[in-house]
N, C-alpha and C positions, 0 to 999 in steps of 0.2 A: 432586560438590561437597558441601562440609560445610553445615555452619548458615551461613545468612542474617544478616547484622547486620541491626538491625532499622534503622537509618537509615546510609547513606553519603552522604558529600560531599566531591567532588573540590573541590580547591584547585591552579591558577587555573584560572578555566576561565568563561565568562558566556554563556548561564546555566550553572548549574552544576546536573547532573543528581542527583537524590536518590533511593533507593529504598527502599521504604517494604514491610513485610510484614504479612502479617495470615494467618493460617492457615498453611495450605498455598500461600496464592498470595504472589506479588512484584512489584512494580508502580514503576514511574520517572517522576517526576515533575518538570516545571520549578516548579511553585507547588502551593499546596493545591487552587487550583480545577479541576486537570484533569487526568485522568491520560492520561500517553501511552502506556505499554505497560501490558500485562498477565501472569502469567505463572505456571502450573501446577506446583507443582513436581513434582505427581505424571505429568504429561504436558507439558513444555516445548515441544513443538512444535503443544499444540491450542491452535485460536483463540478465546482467551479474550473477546474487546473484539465487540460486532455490526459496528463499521463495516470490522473485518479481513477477515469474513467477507463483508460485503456486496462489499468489494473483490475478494474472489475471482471474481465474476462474469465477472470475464473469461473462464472457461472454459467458459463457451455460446460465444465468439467461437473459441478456441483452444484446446482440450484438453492441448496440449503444447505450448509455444510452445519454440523451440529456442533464443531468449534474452529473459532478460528484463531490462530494465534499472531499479531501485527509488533512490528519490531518498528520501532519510530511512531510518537503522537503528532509532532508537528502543532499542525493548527485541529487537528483531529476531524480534517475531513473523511476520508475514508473509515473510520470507527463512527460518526454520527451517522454517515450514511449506511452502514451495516446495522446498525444498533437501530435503527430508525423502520429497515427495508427487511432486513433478516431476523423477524421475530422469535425463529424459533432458535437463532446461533448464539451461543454461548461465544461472550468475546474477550481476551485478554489481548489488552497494549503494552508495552514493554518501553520504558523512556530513562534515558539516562541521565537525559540531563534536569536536574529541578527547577529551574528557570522556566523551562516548555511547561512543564507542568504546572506550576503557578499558575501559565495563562488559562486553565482549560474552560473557567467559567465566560471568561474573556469571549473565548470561539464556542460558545454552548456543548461544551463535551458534557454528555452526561454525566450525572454523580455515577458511583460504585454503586451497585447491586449486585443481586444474586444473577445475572446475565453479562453482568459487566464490570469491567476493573481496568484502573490504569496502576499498572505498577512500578515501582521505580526501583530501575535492576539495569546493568549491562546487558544487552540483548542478546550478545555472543554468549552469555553466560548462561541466562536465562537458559537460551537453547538445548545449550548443552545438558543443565541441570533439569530440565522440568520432568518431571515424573509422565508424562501426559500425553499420548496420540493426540495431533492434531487434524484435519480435513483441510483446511487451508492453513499455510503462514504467508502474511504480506512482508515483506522486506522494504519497507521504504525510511531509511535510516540516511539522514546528510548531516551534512553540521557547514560551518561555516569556510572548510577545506575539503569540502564534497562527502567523499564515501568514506566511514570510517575503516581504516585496515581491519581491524574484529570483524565486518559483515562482511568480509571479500575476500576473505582464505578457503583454500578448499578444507581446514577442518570443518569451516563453519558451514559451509555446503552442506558436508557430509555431514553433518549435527544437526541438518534442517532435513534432511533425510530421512534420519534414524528418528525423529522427531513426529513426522507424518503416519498418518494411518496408512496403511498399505499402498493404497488410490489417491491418498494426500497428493495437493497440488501445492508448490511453490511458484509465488509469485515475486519478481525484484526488480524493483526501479533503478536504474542504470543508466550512468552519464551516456551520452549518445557519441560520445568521441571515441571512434572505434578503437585507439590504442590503448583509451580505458577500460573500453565493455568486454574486446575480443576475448582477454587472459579469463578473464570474469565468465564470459559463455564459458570456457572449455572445460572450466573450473565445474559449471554447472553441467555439463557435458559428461564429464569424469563421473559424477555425483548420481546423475540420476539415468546411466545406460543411455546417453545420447539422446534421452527423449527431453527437448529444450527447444522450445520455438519462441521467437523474437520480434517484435515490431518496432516501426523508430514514429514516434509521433510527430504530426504533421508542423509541430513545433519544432520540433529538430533539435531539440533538448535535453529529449530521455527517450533511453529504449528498454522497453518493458520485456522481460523474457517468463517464461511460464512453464515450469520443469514438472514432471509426473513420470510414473510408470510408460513405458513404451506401450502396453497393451492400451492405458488406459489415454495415451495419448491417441493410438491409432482409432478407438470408439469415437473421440469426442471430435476430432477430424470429419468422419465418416457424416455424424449425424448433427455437427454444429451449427445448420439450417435451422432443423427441427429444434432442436431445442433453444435458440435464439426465439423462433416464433413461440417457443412455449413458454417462456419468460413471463410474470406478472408484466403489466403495462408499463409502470416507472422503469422496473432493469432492463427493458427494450428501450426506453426513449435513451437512459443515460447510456447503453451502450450504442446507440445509432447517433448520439452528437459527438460523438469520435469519428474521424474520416474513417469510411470504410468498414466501418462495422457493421453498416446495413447491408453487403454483401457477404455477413457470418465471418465463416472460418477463412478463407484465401486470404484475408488480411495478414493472417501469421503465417503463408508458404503451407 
């Protein structure tokens, strides 16, 4: 890719995505107050942002998951970093808005292939609709007024649920303002028999919560030591430059 313009904006499009440069990095924005992605141009698929990284945690649950399903592209850090690290996971993205999508060569998302796809669909719909077990879904869905209502009802919970393989993990990035996240935990509470554990990033920004089975929460609890140390090299480093991650599982209670 050549040089970076230093500000784009797609016309028509609401919101309409913008990207903003400073150094060596590139960043997408709906407004000045928040940025959604982040992105290295010397390493495009490291995770730039803490709460990308805290979402990886999914891999104390599943070190490989064989598909994963992600509801928001963004700047498409979290799908380069899976698509890049998880060779063997079949990965669908799910993006509503066509504007993000325009950018993806912008933030080096891969093209589509037979492992990979970005689709352009309502995410809540997707959900509900997709014929398809998943192993992981990521939920990292904002727009330019935060969370949309579609990712934060408990039908869609319950539709990220029925949606998972048995031992599927849910993962969702959530404002950190407890009188937006609380309704939202219970929601996921309701959803998946109480098994939902939660972190708040050392950013104070987003709080990651991470729903499964009760039985399959209480294994990865037990042994989330172990299998942090068993982790490939790269998904220990990116999970240890998260505060706290290098002490495993107590980070999520």
């Amino acid at each position: 890719m050549g040089d970076v313009p230093l500000t784009i904006s797609l016309e028509p499009a609401a919101p309409r995505p913008v990207i903003q440069t400073e150094g060596r990095s590139v960043s997408l924005r709906f407004n000045q107050s928040s940025i959604q992605s982040t992105m290295s141009l010397d390493d495009p698929t490291r995770l730039e942002l803490e709460y990308t990284r805290a979402m990886m945690l999914f891999l104390l649950f599943d070190p490989a998951p064989p598909a994963i399903l992600m509801i928001g592209l963004g700047g498409g850090s979290l799908p380069k970093y899976c698509h890049r690290h998880l060779p063997a996971s079949d990965i669908t993205v799910v993006e509503i808005n066509p504007a993000v999508i325009a950018l993806r060569e912008v933030f080096h998302v891969p093209p589509d292939g037979p492992r990979f796809r970005v689709v352009a669909d309502d995410g809540a719909r997707h959900v509900r609709e997709t014929p398809r077990l998943h192993d992981v879904i990521l939920v990292d869905g904002f727009n330019a007024d935060g969370q949309p209502e579609a990712l934060c009802t408990q039908d869609f919970y319950d539709a990220c649920r029925a949606a998972l393989q048995p031992d599927g993990v849910l993962v969702v990035n959530l404002d950190s303002d407890p009188a937006a996240s609380e309704p939202l935990i219970a929601r996921l509470e309701q959803a998946f028999d109480g098994a939902v554990k939660t972190l708040l990033t050392d950013s104070g920004t987003n709080r990651i919560a991470l729903a499964t089975t009760p039985g399959h929460m209480r294994e990865t609890r037990r042994h989330a030591r172990r299998r942090l140390q068993a982790l490939p090299e790269w998904h220990r480093e990116t999970l240890h430059r998260r505060a706290g991650a290098t002490s495993g599982w107590p980070v999520l209670g």
